[in-house]
C-alpha positions in Angstrom: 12.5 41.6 80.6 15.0 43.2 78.2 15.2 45.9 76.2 13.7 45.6 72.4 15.9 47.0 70.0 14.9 48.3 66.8 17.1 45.0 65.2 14.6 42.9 66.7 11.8 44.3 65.3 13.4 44.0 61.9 13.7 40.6 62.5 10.4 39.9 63.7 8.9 41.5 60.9 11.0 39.8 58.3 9.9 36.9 60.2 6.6 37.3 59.0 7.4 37.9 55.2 9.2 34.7 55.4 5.9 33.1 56.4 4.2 34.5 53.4 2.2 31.5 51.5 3.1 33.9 48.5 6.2 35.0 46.6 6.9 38.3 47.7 10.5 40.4 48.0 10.9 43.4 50.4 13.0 45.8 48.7 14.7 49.3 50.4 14.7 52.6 49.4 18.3 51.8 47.3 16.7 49.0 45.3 18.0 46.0 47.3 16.3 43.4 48.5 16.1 43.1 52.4 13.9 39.9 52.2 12.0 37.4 50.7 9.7 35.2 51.9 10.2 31.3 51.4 8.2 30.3 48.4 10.0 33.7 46.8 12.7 31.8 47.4 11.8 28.5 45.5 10.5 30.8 42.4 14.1 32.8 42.4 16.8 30.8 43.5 18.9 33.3 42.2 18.0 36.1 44.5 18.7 36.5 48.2 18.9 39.3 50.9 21.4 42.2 49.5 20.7 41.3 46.1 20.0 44.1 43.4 16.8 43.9 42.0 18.1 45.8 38.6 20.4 43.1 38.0 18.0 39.8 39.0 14.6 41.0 37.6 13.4 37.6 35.9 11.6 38.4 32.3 8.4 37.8 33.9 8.8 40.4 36.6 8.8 42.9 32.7 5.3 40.9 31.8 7.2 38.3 29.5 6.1 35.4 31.8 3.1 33.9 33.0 3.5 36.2 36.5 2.9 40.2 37.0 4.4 42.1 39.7 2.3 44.4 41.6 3.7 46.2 44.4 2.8 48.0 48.2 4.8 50.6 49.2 5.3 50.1 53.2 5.2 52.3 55.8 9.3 53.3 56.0 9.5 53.8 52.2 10.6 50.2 51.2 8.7 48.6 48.6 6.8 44.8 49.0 6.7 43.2 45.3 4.3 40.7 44.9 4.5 38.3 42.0 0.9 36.8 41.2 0.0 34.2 38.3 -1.5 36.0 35.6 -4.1 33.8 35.1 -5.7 35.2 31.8 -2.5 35.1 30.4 -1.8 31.7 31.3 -5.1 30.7 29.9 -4.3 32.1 26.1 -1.3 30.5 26.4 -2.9 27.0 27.1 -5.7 27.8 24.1 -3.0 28.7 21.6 -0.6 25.7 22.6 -4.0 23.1 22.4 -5.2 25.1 18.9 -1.8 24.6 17.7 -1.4 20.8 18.7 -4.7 20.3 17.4 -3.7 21.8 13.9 -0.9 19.5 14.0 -2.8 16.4 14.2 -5.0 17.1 12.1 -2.5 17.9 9.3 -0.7 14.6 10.5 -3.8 12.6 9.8 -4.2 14.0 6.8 -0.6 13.3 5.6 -0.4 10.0 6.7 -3.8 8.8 5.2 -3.0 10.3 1.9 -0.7 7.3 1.0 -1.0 3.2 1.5 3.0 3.0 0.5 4.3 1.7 3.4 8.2 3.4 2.7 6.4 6.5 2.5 4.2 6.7 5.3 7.6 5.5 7.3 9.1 8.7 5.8 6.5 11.1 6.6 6.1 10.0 9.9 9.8 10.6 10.5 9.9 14.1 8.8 7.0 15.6 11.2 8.0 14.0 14.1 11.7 15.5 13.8 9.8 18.7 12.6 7.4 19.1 15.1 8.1 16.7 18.3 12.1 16.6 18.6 15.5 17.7 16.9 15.0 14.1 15.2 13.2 10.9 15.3 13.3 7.4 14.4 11.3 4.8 13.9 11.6 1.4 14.1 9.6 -1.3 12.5 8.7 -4.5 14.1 11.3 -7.2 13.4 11.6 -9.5 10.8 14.4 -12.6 11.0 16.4 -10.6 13.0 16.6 -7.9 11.0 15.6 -4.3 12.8 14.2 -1.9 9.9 14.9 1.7 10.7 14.0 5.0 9.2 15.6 8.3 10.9 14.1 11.7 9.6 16.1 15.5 10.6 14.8 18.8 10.8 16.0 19.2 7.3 13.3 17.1 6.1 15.6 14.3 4.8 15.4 10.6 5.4 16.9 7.6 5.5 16.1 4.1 5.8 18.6 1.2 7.1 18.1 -2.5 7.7 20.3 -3.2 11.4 21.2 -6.7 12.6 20.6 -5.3 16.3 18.7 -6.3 19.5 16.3 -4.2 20.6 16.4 -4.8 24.1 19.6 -3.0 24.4 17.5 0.3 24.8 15.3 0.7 27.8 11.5 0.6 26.5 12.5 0.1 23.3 11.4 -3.3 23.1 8.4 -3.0 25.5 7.1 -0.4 22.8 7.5 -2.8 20.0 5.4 -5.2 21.6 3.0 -2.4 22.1 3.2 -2.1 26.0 2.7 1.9 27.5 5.8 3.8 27.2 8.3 3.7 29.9 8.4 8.0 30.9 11.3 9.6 29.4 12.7 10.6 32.8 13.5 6.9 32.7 15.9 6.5 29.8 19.5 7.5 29.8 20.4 9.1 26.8 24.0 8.3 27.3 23.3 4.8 26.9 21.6 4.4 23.2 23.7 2.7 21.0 25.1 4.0 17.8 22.6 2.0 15.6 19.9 3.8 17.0 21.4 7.3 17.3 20.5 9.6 13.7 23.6 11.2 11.7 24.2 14.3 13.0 24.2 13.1 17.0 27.1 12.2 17.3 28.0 14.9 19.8 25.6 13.4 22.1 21.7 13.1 23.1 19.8 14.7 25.6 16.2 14.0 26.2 14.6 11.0 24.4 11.0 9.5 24.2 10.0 6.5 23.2 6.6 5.3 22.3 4.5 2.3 20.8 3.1 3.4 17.6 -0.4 1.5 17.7 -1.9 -0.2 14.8 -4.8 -2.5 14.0 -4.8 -5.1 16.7 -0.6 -5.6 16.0 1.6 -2.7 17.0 3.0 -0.8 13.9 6.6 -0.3 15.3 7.9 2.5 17.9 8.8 5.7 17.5 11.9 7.5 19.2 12.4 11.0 19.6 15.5 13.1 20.8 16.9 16.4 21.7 20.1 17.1 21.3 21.0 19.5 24.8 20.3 17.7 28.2 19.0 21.6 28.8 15.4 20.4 26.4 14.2 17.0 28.3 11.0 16.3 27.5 8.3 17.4 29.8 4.9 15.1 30.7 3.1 17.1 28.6 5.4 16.7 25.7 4.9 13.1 26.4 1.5 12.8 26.1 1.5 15.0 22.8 3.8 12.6 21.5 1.8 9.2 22.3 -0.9 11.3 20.3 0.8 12.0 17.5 2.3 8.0 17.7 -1.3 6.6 17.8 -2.5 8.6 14.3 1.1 7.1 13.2 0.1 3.8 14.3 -2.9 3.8 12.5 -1.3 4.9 9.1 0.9 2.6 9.3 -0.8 -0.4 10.5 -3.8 0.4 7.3 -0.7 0.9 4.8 1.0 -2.4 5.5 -2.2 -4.1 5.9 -3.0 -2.5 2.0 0.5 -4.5 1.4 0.0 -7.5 2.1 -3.1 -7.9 0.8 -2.2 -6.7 -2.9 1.2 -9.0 -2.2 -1.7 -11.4 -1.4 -4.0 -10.3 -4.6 -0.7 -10.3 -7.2 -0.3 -13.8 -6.3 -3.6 -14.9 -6.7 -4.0 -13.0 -10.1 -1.2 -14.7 -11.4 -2.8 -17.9 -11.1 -6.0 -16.7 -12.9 -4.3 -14.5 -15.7 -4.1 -16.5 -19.0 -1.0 -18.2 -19.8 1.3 -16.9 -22.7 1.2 -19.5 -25.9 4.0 -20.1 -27.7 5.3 -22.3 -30.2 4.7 -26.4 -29.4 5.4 -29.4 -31.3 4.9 -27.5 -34.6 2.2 -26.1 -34.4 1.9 -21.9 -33.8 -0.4 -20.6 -30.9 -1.1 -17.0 -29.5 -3.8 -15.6 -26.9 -4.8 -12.1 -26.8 -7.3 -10.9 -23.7 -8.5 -7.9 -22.6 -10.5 -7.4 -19.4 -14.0 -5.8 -19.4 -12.8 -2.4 -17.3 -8.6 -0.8 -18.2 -8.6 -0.9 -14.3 -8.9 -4.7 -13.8 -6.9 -7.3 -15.1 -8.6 -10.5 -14.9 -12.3 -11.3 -15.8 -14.7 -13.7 -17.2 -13.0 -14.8 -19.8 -10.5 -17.6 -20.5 -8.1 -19.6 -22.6 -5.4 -22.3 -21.4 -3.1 -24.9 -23.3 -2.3 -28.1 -22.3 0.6 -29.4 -23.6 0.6 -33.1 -25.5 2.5 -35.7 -23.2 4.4 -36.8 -26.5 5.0 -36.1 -29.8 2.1 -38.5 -31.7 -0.2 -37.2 -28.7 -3.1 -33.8 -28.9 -2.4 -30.8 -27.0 -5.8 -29.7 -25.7 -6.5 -25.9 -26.1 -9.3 -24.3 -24.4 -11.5 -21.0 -24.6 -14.4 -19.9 -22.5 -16.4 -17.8 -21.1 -18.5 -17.2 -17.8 -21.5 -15.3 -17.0 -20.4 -11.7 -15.5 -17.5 -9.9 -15.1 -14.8 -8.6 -13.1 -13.6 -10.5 -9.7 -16.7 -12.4 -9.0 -16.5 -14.0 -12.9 -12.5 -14.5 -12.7 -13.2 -17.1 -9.4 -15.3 -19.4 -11.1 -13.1 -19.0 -14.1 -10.5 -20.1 -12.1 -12.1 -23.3 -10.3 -13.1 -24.4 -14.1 -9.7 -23.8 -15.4 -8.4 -26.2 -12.3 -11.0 -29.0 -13.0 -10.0 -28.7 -16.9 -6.4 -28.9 -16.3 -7.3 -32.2 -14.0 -9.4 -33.7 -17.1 -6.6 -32.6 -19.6 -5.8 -36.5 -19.6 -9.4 -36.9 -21.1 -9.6 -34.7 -23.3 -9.5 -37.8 -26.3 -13.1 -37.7 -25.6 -14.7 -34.0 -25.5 -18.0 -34.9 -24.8 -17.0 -37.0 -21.4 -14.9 -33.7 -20.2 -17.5 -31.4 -21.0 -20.1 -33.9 -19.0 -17.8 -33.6 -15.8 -17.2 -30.4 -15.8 -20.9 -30.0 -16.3 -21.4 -32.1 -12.7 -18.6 -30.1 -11.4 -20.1 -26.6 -12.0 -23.7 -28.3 -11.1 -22.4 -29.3 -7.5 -21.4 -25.5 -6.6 -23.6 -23.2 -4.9 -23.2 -20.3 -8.0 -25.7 -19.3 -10.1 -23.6 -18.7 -12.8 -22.6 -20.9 -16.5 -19.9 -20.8 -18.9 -19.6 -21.6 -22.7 -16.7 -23.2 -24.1 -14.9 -24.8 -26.9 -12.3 -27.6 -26.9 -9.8 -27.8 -29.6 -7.8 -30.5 -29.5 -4.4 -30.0 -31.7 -1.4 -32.1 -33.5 0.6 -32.1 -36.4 0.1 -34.9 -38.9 1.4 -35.8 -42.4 2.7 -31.9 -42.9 -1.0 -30.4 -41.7 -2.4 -29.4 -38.4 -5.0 -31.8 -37.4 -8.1 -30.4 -35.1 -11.3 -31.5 -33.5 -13.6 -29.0 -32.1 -16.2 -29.1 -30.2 -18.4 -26.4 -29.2 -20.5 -25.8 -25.7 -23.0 -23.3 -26.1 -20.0 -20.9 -27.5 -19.2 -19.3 -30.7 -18.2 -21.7 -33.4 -14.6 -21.1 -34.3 -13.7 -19.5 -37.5 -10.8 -21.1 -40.1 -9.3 -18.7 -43.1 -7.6 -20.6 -45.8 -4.5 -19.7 -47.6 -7.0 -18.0 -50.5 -8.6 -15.4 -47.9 -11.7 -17.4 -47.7 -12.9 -18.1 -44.2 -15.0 -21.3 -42.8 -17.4 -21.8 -40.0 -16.4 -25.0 -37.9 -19.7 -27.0 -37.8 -19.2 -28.0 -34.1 -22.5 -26.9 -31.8 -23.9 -27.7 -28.1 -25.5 -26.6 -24.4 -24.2 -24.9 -21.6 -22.3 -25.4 -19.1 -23.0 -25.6 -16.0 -27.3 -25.1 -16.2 -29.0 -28.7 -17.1 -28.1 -32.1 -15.6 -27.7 -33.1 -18.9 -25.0 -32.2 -22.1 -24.9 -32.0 -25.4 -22.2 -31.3 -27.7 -20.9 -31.8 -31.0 -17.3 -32.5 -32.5 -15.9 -31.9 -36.0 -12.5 -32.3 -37.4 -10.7 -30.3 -39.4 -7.4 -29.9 -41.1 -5.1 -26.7 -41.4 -2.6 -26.8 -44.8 0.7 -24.6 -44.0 -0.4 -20.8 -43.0 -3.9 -21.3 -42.7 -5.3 -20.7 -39.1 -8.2 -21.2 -36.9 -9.4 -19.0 -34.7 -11.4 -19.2 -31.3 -12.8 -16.2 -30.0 -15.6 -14.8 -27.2 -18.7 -12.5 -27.3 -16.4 -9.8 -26.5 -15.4 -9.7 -30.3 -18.5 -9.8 -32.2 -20.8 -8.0 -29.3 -18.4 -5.0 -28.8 -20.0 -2.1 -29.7 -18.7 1.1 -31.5 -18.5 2.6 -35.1 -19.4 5.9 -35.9 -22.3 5.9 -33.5 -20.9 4.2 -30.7 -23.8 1.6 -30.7 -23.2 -0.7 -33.4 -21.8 -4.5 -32.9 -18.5 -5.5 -34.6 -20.2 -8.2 -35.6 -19.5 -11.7 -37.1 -19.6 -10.4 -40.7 -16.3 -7.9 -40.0 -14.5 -10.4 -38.0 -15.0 -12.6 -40.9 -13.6 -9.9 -43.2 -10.8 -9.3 -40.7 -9.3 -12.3 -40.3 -9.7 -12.9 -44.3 -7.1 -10.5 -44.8 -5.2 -12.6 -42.4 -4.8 -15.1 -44.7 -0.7 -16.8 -44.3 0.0 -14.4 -41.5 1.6 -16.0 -38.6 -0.6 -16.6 -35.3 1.4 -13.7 -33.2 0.2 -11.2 -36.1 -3.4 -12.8 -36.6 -4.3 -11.8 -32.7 -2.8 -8.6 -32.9 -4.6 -7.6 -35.6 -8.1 -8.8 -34.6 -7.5 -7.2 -30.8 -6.2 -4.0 -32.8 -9.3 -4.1 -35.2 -12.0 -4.8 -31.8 -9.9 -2.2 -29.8 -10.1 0.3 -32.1 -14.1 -0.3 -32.4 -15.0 0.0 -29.3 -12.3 2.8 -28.7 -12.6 4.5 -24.8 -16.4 2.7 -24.7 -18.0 0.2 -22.1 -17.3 -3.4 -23.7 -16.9 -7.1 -22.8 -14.2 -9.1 -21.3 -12.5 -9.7 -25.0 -10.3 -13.1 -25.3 -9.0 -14.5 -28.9 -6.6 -17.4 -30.0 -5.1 -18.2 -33.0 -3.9 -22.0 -33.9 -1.8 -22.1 -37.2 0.3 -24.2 -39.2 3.2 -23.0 -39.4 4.6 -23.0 -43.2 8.1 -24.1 -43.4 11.0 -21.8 -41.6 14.5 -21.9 -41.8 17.3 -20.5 -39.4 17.7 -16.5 -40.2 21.3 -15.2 -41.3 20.7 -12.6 -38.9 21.7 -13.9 -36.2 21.7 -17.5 -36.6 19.2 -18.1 -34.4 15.9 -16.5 -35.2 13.5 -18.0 -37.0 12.3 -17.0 -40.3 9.6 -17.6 -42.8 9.1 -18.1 -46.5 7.1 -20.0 -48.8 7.4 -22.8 -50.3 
């Protein structure tokens, strides 16, 4: 057997440091270390046998990081440190990182709800994730004709939005996210390979870390959003990951709701248009204008009606209609709309009032709706210098007619309903109006809408008399303004009516205006 010396027992006891499950260094009297054992190794790459403590001390070895250092001072006057996981500490650190992520959401879902604008949603998105996620994000829309939209948002809180002709399955995940599929894990993705389209101003000195992840919506996925760091040193860890597919699924959301709210007022606007009354002008001599005014500011269409249809030729009526349906507001404004349709298909009828009023009658009879309407035909043309008219009257007001001398005339035109009995009844009148006298047809909303001083009286028949009788020779344009000024002003910021008027006049004779040589004027004869 041969000799031990005291190297080998040195060794043999460094031997057993190295085993150590735990990070520990073995430092000498002079501060250096001697050894470390092998997971000491893997925590300090950096240090090694003959190293100086002084100058390798990692910050958490001073209590800056998630380890402490306690030490054992050994028999020979060296000095074991042992670096344990503060666990406390590491604890707080998890609470305050999860309080602060949680803070963030929350704000994010409250930003992002706050506004159905599509743009703007895009754009707020953007500025938090660049904020709080990345150096800068993007985030691209789903495709439409080829066309990528793209909105990239920088610390700085600016944005900006661009329309690409690009494919997006140049970038790895990019279109898997669009389609909505999991996210493929950063560690994945080169960021040396994006392309420029996708890369925000400002990177141009190159990308580090990138994520990419669907942004969720309502059954279609709302887009995906990319984030990137600029230094290769800031990759994205898992946990960053997952914070990011957290934040991208409140995105989602916000998105998805806001361009859902889109296309259905796209949808609505298009609709209304179809229900709004038409605007009157000027036709074969005679003058027509329409004035309405919905039953709530907020609303735009209601129960109440007029349309025009034109004559087919110059001897032939143009048919001009007013009505009104039982309620208000949307529900009103649909049937108002299907009776408008089957009126404009009996327009080539309408030489007999009492046969269109019948089928319409059916019509209304045949669908499940509770609901009736009142109307009144007036069927127009200009004859021998005057404005020929029959009228006829279906459970509605009867219209009014002012002369040239102020005075003002009740059409004697009367009859049921529309849309209650199997049966109809109505009556037709004609009447004749001489150069700058005009007839007007008019709703409930008029003479029902309640105001004066007390707020609770009706406008009534006898001032819309005395209203339009100082209307006298105006033209039809000015006759409607006034009375909707006059009824307006009555019922000032009260609850009213849906409110509809229309003035038919014969127009006295015009000439062409030096003015311009185009406009028409007026004088009399």
């Amino acid at each position: 057997m041969g000799e031990i010396t005291p190297l080998d027992v040195v060794s043999g006891i460094d031997s057993v440091w190295d085993s150590v499950p735990h990070p520990v260094l073995v430092v000498d009297r002079g501060g250096m270390v001697r050894t470390l054992s092998a997971s000491a190794r893997s925590v300090l790459p950096d240090i090694g046998p003959g190293s100086a403590v002084e100058d390798f001390v990692p910050s958490w070895l001073s209590g800056d990081d998630d380890r402490e250092a306690r030490t054992t001072e050994l028999p020979d006057g060296e000095m074991a440190w042992w670096l344990l996981e503060d666990s406390a500490r590491s604890t707080r650190l998890a609470l305050t990182l999860e309080r602060e992520r949680s803070e963030f959401l929350d704000e994010a879902s409250a930003v992002l709800m706050a506004s159905l604008n599509i743009d703007r949603c895009m754009e707020a998105t953007v500025q938090m994730a660049a904020r709080h996620l990345a150096d800068a994000a993007v985030l691209v829309a789903p495709a439409s004709g080829g066309v990528v939209p793209l909105v990239f948002g920088l610390p700085d809180g600016t944005t900006e939005h661009r329309r690409i002709d690009a494919d997006p399955a140049e970038v790895a995940g990019l279109s898997e996210a669009l389609r909505g599929f999991p996210p493929v894990p950063s560690r994945w993705i080169d960021p040396g390979s994006l392309p420029e389209w996708l890369v925000p101003p400002g990177f141009s000195d190159g990308t580090g870390g990138v994520v990419i992840t669907p942004l969720p919506g309502h059954g279609v996925p709302a887009g995906a959003l990319v984030l990137l760091r600029r230094s290769s040193e800031s990759t994205f860890s898992d946990g960053e990951e997952v914070f990011a597919r957290l934040f991208a699924a409140r995105a989602g959301a916000a998105l998805s709701a806001a361009r859902l709210y889109a296309e259905q007022s796209t949808i609505t606007r298009t609709l209304m248009r179809e229900l709004l009354p038409p605007q009157l002008q000027r036709l074969d001599g005679i003058e027509l204008a329409g004035g309405y005014r919905a039953s709530a500011d907020h609303e735009t269409i209601g129960g109440d009606f007029y349309d025009v249809h034109p004559a087919a030729g110059p001897d032939d009526e143009t048919l001009v209609i007013l009505g009104d349906v039982c309620g208000k507001g949307l529900d009103a404004a649909v049937l108002t709309g299907k009776i408008r349709n089957t009126l404009q298909a009996l327009a080539p009828l309408a030489a007999d009032h009492t046969g269109v009023l019948k089928l319409l009658n059916s019509a209304l009879l045949s669908i499940d709706d509770t609901r009736f309407a009142t109307l009144v035909l007036a069927s127009v043309v200009r004859r021998d210098g005057f404005v020929r008219l029959r009228l006829t009257s279906a459970g509605h007001l009867a219209p009014l007619i002012v002369r040239n001398d102020g005075s003002v005339e009740e059409a004697d035109t009367g009859g049921t309903l529309v849309g209650v009995m199997p049966t109809i009844r109505a009556r037709t009148v004609d009447a004749a109006l001489a150069p700058g006298e005009t007839c007007l047809l008019f709703t409930d909303g008029v003479t029902e809408a309640r105001g004066g001083p007390l707020g609770a009286d009706m406008f009534g028949e006898a001032r819309l008399s005395a209203a339009l009788s100082q209307c006298a020779g105006l033209p039809a344009e000015a006759v409607v303004e006034r009375i909707m000024m006059l009824t307006s002003e009555w019922v000032h910021n009260r609850a009213h009516d849906d409110i509809a008027v229309v003035a038919i006049t014969a127009p006295r004779r015009t000439h062409l205006s030096a003015v311009d040589g185009h406009t028409a004027g007026r004088f009399t004869a």
